[in-house]
C-alpha positions as CSV (number, residue, x, y, z in Angstrom):
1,X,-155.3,26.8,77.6
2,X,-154.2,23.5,76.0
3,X,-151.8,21.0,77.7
4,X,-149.0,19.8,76.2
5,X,-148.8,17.2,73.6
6,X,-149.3,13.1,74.5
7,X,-148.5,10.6,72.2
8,X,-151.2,8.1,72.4
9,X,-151.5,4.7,70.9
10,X,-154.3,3.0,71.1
11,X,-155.5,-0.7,69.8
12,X,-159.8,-1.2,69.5
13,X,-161.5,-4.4,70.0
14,X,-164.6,-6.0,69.3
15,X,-166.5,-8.8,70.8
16,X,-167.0,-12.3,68.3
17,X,-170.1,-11.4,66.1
18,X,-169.9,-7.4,66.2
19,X,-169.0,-6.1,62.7
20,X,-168.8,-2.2,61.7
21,X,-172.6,-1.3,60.8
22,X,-174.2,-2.9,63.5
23,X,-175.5,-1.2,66.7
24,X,-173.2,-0.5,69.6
25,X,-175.6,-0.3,72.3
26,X,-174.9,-3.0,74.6
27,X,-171.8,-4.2,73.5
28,X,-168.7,-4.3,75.3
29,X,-165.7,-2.8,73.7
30,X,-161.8,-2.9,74.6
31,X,-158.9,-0.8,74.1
32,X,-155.7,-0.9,74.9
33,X,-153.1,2.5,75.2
34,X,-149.9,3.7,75.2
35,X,-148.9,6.4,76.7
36,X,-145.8,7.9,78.2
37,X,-144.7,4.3,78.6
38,X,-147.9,3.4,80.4
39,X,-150.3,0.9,79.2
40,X,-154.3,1.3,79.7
41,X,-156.6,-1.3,79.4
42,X,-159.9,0.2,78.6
43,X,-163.4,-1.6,78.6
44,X,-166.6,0.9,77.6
45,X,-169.9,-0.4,76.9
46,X,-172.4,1.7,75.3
47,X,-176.1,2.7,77.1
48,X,-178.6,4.1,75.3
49,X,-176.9,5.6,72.8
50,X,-173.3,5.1,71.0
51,X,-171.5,8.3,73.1
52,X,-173.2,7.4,76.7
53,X,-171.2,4.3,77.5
54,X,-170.3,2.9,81.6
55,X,-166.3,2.8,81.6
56,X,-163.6,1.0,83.5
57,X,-160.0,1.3,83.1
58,X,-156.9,0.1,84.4
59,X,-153.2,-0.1,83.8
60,X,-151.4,-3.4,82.6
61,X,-147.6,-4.0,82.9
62,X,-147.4,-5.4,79.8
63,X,-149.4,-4.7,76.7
64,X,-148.2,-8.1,74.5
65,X,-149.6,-10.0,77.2
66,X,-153.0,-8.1,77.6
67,X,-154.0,-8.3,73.4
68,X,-152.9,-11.9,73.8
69,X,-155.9,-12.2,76.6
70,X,-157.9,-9.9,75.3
71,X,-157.8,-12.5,71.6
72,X,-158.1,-15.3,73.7
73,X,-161.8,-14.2,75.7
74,X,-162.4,-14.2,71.8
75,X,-162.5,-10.3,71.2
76,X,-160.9,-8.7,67.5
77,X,-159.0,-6.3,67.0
78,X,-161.1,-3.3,64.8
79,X,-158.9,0.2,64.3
80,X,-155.6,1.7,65.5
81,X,-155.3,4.9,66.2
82,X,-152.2,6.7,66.9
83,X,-152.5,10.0,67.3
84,X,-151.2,13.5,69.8
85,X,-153.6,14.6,71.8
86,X,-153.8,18.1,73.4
87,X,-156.7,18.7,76.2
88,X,-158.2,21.6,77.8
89,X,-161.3,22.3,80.2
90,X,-164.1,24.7,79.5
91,X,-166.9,25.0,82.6
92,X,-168.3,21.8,82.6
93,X,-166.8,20.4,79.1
94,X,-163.4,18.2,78.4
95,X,-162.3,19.5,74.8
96,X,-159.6,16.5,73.2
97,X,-157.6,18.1,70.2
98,X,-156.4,15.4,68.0
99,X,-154.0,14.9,65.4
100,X,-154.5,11.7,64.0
101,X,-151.9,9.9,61.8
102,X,-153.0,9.6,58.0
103,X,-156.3,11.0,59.4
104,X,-156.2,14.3,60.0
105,X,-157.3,17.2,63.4
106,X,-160.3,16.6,65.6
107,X,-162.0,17.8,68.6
108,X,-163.8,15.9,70.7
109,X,-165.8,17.7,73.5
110,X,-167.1,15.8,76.3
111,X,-169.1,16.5,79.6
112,X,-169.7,13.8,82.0
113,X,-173.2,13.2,83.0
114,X,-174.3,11.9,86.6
115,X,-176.9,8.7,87.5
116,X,-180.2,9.6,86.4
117,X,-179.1,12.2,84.0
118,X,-180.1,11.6,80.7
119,X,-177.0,11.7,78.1
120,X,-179.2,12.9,75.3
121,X,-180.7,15.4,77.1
122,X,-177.6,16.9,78.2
């Protein structure tokens, strides 16, 4: 069953030097998102492969203040996304539904893998 509708927000970032075309693989990304008043700062770097990235995320009071940082440790922003999500579960899978302003309906599925497990593979 899907959840109920979330407005999300969200504002990507680049390090200097990465342009769209070039690998992601051992870059560090940001994002930061809105949602239900909260505010997420996001930072994903990608492993072996664009999809199998480490992850660390935390709330910010204020989100003015964290793009201000995030420009000034010399990071762009790429693409906004605003969008309502709707999630569900399925065994071992997340499933994201998204409707995507001027974009259109996605799903993203997702399944988490553990150390040593091979992203690919899965």
């Amino acid at each position: 069953m899907l959840s109920a509708p979330v407005h999300q927000d969200d504002q990507a970032y680049a390090q200097a030097g990465w342009e769209y075309g070039m690998s992601k693989v051992g870059v560090a990304f940001a994002r930061l998102r809105t949602q239900d008043g909260r505010h997420l700062f996001t930072l994903k770097k990608p492993l072996d492969n664009e999809m199998a990235c480490l992850e660390d995320e935390t709330e910010v009071a204020d989100r003015d203040e964290m793009h201000r940082a995030i420009l000034a440790m010399g990071c762009h922003p790429t693409v906004r996304i605003v969008k309502t999500r709707r999630t569900a579960t399925s065994d071992e899978l997340s499933l994201c539904l998204d409707k995507v302003e001027h974009a259109g309906v996605f799903l993203e599925v997702e399944k988490v893998v553990g150390p040593g497990e091979s992203g690919p593979e899965v």
